[in-house]
Backbone as CSV, one residue per row, in Angstrom:
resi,resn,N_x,N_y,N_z,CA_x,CA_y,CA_z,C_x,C_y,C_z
1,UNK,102.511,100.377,121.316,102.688,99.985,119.916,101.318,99.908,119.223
2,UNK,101.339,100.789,118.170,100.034,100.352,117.271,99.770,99.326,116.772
3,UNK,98.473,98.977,116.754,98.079,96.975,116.536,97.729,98.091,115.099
4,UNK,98.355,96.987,114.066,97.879,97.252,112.595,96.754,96.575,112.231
5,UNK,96.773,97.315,110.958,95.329,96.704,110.369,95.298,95.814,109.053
6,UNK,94.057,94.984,108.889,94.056,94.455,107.579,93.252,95.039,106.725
7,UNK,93.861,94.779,105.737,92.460,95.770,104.483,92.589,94.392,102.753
8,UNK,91.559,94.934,102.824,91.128,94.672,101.665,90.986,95.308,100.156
9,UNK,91.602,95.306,99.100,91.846,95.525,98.180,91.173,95.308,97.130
10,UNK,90.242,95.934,96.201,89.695,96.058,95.559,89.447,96.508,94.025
11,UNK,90.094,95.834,92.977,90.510,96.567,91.543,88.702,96.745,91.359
12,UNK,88.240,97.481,90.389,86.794,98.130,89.703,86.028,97.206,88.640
13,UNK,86.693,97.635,87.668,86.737,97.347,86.557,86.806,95.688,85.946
14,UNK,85.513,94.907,85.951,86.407,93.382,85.326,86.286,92.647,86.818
15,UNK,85.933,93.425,87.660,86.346,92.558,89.397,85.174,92.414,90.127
16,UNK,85.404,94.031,90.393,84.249,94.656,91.473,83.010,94.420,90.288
17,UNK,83.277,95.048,89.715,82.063,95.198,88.182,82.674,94.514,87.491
18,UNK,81.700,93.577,86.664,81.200,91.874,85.970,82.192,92.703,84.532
19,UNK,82.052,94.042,83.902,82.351,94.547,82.843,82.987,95.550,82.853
20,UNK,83.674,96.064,81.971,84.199,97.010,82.037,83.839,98.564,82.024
21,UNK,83.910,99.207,82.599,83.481,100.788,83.070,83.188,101.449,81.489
22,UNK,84.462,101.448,80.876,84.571,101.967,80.320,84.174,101.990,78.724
23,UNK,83.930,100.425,78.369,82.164,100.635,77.156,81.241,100.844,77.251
24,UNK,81.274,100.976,78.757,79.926,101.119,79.162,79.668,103.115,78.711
25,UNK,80.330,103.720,79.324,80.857,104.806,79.243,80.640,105.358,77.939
26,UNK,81.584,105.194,76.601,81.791,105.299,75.669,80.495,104.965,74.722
27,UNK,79.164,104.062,75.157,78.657,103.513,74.753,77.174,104.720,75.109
28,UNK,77.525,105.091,76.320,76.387,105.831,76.739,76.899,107.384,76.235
29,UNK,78.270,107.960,76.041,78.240,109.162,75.315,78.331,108.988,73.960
30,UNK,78.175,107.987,73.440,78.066,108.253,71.911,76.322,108.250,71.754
31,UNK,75.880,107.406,72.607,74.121,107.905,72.503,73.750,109.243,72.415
32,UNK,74.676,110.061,73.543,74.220,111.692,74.217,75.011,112.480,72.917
33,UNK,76.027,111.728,72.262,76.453,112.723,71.036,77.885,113.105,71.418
34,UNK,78.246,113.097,72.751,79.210,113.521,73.468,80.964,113.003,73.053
35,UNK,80.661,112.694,72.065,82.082,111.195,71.638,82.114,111.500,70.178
36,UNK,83.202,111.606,69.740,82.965,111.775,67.759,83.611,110.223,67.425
37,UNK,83.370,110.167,65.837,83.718,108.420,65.848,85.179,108.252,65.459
38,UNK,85.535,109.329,65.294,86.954,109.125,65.174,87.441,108.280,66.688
39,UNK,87.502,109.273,67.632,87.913,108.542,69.009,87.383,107.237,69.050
40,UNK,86.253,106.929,68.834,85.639,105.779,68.973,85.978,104.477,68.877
41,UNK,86.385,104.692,67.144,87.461,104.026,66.415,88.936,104.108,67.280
42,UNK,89.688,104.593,67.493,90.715,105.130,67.966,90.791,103.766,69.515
43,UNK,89.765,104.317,70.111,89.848,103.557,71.774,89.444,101.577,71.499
44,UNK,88.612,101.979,70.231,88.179,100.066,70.621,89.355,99.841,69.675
45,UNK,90.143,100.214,68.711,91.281,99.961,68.334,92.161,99.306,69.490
46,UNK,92.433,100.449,70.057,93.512,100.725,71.199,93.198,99.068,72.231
47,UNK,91.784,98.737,72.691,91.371,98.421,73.360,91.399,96.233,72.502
48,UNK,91.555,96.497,71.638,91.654,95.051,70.704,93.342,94.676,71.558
49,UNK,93.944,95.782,70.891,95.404,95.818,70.964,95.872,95.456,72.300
50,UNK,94.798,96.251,73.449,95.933,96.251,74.695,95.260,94.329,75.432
51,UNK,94.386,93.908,74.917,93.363,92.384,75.186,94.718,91.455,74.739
52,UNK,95.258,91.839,73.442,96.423,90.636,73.226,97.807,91.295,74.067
53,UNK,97.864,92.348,74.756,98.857,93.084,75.477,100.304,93.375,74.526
54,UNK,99.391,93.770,73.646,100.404,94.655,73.053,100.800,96.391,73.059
55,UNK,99.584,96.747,73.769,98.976,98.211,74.114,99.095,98.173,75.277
56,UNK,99.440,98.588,76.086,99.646,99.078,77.994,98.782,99.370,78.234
57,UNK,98.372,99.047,79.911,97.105,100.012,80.336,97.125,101.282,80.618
58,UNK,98.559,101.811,80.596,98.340,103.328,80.916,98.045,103.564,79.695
59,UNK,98.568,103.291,78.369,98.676,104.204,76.879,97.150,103.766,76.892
60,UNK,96.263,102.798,77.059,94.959,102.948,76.296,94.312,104.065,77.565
61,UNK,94.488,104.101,78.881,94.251,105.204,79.774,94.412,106.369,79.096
62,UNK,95.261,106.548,79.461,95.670,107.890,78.699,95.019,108.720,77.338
63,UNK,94.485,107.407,76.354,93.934,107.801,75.005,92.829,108.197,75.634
64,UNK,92.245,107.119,76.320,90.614,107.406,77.213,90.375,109.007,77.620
65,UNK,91.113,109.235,78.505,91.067,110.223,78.932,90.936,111.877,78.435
66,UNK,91.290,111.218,77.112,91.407,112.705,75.712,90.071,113.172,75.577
67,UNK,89.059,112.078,75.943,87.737,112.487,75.545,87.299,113.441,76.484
68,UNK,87.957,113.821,77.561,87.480,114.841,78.254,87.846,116.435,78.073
69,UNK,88.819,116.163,77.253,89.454,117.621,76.736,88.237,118.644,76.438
70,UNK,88.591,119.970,77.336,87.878,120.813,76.614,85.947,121.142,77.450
71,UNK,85.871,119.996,78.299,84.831,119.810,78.524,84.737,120.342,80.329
72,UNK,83.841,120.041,80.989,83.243,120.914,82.689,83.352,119.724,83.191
73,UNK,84.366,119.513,84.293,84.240,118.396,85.445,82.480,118.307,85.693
74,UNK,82.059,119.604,86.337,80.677,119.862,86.704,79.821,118.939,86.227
75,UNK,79.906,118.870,84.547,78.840,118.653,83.400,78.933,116.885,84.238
76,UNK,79.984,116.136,84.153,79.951,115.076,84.031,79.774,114.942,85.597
77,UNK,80.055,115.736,86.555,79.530,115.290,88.172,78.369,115.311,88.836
78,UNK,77.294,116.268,87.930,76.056,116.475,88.306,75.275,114.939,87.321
79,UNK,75.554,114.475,86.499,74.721,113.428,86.041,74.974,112.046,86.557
80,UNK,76.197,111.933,87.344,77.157,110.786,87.657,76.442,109.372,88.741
81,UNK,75.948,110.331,89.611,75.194,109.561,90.463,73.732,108.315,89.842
82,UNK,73.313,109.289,88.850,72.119,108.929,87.891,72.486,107.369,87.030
83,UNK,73.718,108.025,86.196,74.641,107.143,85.777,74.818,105.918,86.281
84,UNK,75.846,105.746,87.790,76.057,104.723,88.251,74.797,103.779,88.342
85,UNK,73.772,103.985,88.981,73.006,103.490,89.656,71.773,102.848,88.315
86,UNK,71.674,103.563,87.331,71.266,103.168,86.269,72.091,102.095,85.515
87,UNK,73.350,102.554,85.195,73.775,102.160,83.972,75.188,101.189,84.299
88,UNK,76.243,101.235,85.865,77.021,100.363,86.512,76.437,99.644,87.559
89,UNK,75.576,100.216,88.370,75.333,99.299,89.500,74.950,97.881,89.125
90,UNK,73.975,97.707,88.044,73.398,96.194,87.804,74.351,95.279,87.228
91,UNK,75.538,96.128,86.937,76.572,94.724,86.912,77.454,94.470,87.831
92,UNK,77.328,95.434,88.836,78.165,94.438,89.859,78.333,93.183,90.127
93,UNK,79.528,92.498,90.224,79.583,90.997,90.465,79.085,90.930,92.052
94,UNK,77.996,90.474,92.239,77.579,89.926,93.212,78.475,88.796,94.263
95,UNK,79.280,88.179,93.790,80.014,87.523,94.427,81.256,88.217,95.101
96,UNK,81.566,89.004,94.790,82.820,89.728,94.871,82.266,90.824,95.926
97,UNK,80.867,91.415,95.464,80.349,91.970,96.911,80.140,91.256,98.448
98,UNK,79.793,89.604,97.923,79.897,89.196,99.222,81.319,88.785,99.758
99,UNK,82.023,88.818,99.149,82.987,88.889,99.443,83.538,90.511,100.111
100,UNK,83.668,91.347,100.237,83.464,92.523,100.653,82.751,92.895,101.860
101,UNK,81.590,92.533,102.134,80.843,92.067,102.761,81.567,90.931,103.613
102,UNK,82.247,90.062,103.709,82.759,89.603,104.694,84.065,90.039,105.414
103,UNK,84.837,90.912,104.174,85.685,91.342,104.958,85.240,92.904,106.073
104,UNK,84.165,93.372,105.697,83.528,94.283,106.517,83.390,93.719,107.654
105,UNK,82.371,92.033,107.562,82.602,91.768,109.365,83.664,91.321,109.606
106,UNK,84.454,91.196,109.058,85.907,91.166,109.778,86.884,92.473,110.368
107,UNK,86.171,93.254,110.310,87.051,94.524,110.356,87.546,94.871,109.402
108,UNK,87.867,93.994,108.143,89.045,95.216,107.475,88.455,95.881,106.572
109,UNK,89.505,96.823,107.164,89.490,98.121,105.853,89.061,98.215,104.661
110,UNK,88.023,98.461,104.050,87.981,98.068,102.808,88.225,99.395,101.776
111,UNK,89.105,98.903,100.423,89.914,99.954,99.902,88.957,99.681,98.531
112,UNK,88.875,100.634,97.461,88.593,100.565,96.442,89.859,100.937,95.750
113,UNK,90.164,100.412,94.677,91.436,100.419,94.471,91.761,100.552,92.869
114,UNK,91.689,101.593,91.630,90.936,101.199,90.831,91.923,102.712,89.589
115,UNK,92.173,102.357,88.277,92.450,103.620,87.435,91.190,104.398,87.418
116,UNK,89.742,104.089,87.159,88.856,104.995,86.816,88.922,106.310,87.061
117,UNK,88.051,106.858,87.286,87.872,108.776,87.607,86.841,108.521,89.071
118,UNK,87.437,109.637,90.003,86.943,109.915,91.041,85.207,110.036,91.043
119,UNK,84.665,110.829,90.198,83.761,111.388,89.838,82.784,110.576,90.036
120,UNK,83.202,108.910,89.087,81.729,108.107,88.677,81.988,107.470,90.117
121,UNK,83.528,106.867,90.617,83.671,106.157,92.056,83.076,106.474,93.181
122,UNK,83.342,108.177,92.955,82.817,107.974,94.245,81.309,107.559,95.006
123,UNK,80.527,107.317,94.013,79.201,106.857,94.203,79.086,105.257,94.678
124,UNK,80.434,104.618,93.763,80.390,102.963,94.502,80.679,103.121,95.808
125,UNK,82.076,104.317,96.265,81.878,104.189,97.658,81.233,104.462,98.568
126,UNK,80.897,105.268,98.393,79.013,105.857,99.145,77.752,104.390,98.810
127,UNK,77.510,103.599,98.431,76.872,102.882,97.976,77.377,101.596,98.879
128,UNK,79.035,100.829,98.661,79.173,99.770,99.204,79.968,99.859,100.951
129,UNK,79.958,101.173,100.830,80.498,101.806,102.152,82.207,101.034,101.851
130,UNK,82.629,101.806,101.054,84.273,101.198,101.201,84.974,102.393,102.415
131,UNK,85.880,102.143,102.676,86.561,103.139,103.617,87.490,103.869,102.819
132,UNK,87.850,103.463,101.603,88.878,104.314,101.384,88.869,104.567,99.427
133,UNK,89.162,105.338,99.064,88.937,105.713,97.212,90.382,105.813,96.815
134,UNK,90.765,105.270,96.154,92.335,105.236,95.517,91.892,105.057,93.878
135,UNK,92.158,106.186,92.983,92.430,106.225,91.837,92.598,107.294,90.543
136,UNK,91.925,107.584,89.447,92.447,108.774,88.940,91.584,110.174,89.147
137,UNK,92.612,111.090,89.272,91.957,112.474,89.068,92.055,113.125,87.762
138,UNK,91.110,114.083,87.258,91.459,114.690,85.839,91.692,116.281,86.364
139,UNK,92.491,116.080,85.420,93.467,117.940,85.566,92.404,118.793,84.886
140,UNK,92.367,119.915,85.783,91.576,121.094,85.135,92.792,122.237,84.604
141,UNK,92.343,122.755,83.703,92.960,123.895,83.095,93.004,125.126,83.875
142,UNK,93.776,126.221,83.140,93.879,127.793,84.092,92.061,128.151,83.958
143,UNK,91.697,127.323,82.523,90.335,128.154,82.186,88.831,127.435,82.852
144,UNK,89.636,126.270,83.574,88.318,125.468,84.418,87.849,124.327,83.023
145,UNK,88.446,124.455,82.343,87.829,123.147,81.618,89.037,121.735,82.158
146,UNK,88.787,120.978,81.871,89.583,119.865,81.798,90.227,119.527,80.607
147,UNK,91.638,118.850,80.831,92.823,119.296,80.059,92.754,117.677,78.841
148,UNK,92.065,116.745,79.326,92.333,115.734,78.620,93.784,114.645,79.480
149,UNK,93.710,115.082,80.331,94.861,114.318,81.045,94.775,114.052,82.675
150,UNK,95.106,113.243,83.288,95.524,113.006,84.401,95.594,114.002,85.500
151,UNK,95.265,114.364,86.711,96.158,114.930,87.591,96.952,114.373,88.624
152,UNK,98.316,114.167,88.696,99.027,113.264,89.240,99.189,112.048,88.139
153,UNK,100.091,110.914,88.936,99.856,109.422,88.128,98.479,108.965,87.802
154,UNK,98.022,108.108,86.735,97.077,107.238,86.277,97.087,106.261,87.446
155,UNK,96.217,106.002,87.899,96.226,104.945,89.238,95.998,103.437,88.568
156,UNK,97.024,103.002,88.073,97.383,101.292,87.427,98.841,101.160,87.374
157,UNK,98.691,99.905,87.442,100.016,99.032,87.403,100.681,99.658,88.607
158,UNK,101.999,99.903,88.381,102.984,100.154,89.504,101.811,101.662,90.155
159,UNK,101.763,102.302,89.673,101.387,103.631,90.079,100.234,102.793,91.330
160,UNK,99.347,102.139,91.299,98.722,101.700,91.977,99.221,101.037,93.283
161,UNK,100.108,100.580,92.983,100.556,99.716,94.456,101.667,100.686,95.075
162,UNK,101.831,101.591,94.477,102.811,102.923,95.006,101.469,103.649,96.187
163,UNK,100.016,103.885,95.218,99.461,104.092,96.170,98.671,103.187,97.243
164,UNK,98.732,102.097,97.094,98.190,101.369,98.304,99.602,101.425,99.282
165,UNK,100.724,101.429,99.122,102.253,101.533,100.155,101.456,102.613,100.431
166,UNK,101.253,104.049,100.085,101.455,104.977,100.971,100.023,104.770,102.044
167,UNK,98.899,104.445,101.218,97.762,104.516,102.141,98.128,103.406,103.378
168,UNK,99.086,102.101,103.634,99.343,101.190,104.153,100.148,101.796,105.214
169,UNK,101.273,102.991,104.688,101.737,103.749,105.634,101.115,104.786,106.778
170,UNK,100.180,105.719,105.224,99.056,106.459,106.631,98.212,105.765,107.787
171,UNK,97.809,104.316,107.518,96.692,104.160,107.921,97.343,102.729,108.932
172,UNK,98.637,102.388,108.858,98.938,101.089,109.569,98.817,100.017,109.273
173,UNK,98.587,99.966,107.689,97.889,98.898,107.170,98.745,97.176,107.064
174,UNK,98.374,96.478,107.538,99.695,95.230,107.402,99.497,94.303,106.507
175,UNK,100.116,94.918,105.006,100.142,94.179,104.394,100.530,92.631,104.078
176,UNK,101.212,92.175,104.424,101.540,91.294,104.631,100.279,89.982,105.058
177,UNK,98.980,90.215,105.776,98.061,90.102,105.837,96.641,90.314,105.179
178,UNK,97.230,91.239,104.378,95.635,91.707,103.421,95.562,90.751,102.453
179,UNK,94.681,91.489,101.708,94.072,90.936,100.554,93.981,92.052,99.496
180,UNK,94.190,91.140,98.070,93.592,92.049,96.980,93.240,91.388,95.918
181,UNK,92.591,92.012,95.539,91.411,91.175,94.101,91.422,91.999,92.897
182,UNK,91.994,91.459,92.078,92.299,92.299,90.246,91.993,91.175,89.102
183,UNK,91.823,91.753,87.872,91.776,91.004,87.161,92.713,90.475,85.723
184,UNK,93.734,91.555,85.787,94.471,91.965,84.621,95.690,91.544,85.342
185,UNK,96.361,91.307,83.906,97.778,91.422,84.599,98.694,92.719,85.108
186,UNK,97.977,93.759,84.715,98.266,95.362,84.871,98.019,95.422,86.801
187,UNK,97.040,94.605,87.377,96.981,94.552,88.726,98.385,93.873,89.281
188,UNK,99.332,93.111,89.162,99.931,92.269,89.060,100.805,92.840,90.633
189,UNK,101.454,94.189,90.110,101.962,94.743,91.318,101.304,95.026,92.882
190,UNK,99.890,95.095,92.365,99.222,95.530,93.632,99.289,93.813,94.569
191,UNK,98.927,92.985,93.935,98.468,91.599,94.274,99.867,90.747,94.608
192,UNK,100.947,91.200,94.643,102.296,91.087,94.729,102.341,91.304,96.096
193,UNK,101.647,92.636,96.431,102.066,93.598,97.905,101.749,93.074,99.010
194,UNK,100.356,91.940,98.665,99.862,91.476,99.316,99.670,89.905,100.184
195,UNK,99.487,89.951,101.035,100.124,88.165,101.415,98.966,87.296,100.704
196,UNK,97.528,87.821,100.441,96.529,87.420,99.957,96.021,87.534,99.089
197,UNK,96.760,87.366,97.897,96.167,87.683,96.456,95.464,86.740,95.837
198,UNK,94.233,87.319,95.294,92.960,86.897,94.442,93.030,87.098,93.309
199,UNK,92.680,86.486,92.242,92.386,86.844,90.801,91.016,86.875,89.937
200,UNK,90.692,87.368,89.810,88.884,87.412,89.398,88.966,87.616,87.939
201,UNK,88.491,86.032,87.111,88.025,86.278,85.835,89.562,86.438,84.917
202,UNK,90.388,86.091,85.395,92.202,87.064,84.830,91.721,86.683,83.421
203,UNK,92.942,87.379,83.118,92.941,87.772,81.580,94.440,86.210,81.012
204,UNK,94.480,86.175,80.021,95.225,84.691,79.855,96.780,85.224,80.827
205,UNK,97.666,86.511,80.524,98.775,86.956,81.467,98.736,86.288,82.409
206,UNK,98.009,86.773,83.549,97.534,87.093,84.953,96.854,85.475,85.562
207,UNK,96.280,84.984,84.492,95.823,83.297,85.066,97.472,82.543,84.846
208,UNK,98.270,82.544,83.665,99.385,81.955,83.850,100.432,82.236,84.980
209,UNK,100.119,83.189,85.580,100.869,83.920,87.008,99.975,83.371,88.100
210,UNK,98.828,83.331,88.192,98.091,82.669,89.286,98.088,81.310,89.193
211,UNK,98.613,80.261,87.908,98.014,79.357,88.384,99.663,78.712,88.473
212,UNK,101.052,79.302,88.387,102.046,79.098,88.399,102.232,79.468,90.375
213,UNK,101.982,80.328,90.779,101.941,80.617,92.302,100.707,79.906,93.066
214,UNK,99.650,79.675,92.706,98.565,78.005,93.229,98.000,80.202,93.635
215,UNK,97.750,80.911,93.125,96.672,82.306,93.658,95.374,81.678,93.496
216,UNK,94.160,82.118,94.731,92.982,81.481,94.164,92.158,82.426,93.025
217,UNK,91.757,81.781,92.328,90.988,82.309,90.970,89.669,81.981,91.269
218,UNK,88.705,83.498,91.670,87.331,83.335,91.183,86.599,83.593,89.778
219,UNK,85.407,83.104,89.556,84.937,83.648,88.506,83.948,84.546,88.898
220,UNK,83.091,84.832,87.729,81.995,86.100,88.177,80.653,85.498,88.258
């Protein structure tokens, strides 16, 4: 009989990192020119809206993602590394790494677990040595540009804990024992899956759900 494993669960955005990816992002291509202000307008709109949760995290995803229409995976994979390490690494929540850091000497698995894009991630996982990358891919076109959309599901909310079940299936994972750490109430399903759910920083949703179930709540 296979002895299963424990893993550890990891949302990005707001958790792992003190801020969000994605002003950061938006903030550094409107410097490079790369962003027109229409969208601009458009996403911190979107982004007011989805804070009082009236906007979903896939629909403001999804808007996000328009900004890539038209444009070279390439363009944005050759600068990415530069990026992280400049412009995300210094906000990592330090606490949440040592936390990570302990579940490493414990053995488990450690998952990154996250909607972002493969592209900028995969540098946190090369960096914090996670074992495993769970989140979005962007669709390329017949013509090699990128389509402005998804390939596969947006990796949030349900779509997310659909993929931690399957990685739990490939890999033996016993949930029932893990852990996971989010900050939104959009994590809600993943932190459900788990016998050990964390809440980091929640958003008002997600603290009235943690502090109704006694979940422990860190800050940053």
């Amino acid at each position: 009989m296979v002895k299963k494993k424990v893993a550890a669960f990891f949302d990005f955005d707001k958790t792992l990192l003190s801020v969000d990816s994605a002003e950061i992002g938006l903030k550094y291509l409107w410097k490079l020119g790369e962003i027109s202000t229409g969208l601009i307008l458009k996403i911190v709109l979107a982004n007011e809206l989805f804070k009082r949760h009236i906007y979903s995290a896939e629909s403001i995803s999804e808007l996000a993602l328009t900004l890539y229409k038209g444009k070279r995976l390439q363009d944005f994979e050759e600068g990415s590394r530069e990026y992280y390490l400049t412009e995300l690494k210094p906000f990592l929540a330090h606490n949440i790494v040592s936390r990570l850091e302990e579940h490493r000497r414990k053995g488990h698995l450690l998952v990154l677990l996250s909607a972002s894009i493969r592209y900028m991630l995969e540098h946190v996982v090369q960096d914090l040595r996670f074992d495993h990358l769970l989140c979005t891919d962007l669709e390329v076109g017949s013509d090699n540009l990128l389509t402005g959309k998804a390939r596969g599901k947006i990796c949030i909310g349900g779509h997310k804990a659909v993929a931690a079940m399957r990685l739990a299936d490939e890999q033996a994972i016993d949930l029932v024992h893990s852990y996971a750490y989010g900050d939104h109430y959009s994590d809600l399903p993943v932190l459900e899956l788990v016998g050990n759910p964390f809440v980091v920083a929640p958003d008002t949703k997600l603290l009235q759900v943690a502090s109704c179930r006694n979940w422990p709540i860190i800050n940053h």
